[in-house]
C-alpha positions in Angstrom: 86.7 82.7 117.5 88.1 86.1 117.9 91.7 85.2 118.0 90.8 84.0 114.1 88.6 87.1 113.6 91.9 89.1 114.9 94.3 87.2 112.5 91.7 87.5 109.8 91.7 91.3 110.3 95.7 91.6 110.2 95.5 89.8 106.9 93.2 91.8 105.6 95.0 95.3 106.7 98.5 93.7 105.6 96.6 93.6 102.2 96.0 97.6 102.4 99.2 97.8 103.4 100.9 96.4 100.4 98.6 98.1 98.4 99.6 101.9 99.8 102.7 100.6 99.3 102.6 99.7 95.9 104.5 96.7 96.9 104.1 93.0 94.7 106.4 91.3 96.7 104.3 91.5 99.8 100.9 91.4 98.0 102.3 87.8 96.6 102.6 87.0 100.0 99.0 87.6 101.0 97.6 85.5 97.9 97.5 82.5 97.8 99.5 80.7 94.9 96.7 78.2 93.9 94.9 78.3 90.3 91.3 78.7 91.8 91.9 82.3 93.5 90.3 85.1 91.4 90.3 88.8 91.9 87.4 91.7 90.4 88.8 95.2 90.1 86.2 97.9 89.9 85.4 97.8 85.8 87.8 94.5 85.1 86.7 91.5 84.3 87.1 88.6 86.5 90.7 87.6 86.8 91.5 83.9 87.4 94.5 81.6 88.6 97.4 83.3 90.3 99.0 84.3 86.7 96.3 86.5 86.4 95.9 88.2 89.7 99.3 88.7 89.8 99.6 90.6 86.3 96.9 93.1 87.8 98.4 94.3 90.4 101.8 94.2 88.6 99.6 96.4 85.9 98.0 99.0 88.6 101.3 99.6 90.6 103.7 100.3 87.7 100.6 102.7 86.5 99.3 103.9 89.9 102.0 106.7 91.9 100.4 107.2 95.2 97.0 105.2 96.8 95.5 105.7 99.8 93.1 103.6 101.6 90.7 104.4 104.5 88.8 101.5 105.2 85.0 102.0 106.7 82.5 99.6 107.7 84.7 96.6 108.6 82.7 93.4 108.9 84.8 90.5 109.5 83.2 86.5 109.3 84.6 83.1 110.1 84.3 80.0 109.1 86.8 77.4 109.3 88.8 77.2 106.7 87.7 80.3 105.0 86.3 83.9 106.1 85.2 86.9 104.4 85.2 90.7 104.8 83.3 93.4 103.6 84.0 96.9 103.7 84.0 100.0 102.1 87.6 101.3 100.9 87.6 105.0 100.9 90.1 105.8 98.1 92.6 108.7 97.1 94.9 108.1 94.1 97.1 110.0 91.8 97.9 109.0 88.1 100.8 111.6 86.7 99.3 114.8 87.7 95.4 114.0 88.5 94.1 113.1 92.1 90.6 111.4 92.1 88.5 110.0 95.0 86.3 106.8 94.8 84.2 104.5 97.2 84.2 100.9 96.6 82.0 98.2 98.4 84.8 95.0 98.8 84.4 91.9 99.8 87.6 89.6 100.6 87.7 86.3 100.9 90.2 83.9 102.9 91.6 80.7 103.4 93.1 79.3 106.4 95.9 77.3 105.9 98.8 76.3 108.8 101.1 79.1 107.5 97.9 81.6 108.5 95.7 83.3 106.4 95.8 84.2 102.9 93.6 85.9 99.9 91.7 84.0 97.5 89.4 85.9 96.5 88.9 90.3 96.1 85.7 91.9 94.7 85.6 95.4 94.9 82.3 97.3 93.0 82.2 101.0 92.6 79.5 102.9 94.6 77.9 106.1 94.6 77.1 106.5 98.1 78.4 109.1 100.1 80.6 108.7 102.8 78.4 111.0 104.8 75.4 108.9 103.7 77.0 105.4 105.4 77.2 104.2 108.9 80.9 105.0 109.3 83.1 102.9 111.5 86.8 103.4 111.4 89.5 101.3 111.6 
């Protein structure tokens, strides 16, 4: 079980990693290209079907110049063919020429398929906690 917990993990930070990068090619990649996946921004509605997704991210890279993730509080869960994370994303963007901060409590959800692992479903909820206020756990 902790070889899939491992690859679940790499998924999931290959997902961050497009993200930073503000790259669709390799977010499409991650997703899986099935009608049923669905995706919750924090303050979007729910997005359905990979049209959808897609067009979001499409929508918050062309309009988002730098991101940066730092991911606390990790919990990773398997069960064949699917497994979820939950985490909080620690977040620094810029838009133009204002920086803001942000904590949102994410849960991602995965389906194992014989090319690996891939996203079918992201729900990310804004919080007000504090960072100094959680049980922090880097990775």
């Amino acid at each position: 079980m902790q070889d899939r917990e491992n690859e679940v993990h790499k998924t999931n930070e290959a997902l961050y990693m497009a993200f930073e990068g503000l790259n669709i090619e390799i977010m499409e990649k991650i997703w899986l290209k099935e009608s049923y996946i669905q995706c919750i921004h924090p303050g979007w509605r729910l997005l359905a079907g990979w049209e959808a997704v897609m067009e979001s991210w499409r929508e918050i890279f062309k309009n988002t110049q730098d991101i940066q993730f730092m991911l606390t509080e990790v919990r990773i869960r398997v069960q064949d063919p699917l497994a979820w994370v939950t985490l909080y994303e620690n977040i620094t963007s810029r838009v133009e020429e204002e920086t803001s901060t942000g904590i949102v409590l994410t849960t991602n959800i995965f389906e194992r398929k014989p090319e690996g692992w891939f996203i079918i479903h992201h729900h990310g909820s804004p919080t007000i906690q504090s960072l100094a206020e959680s049980d922090t756990t880097f990775h």
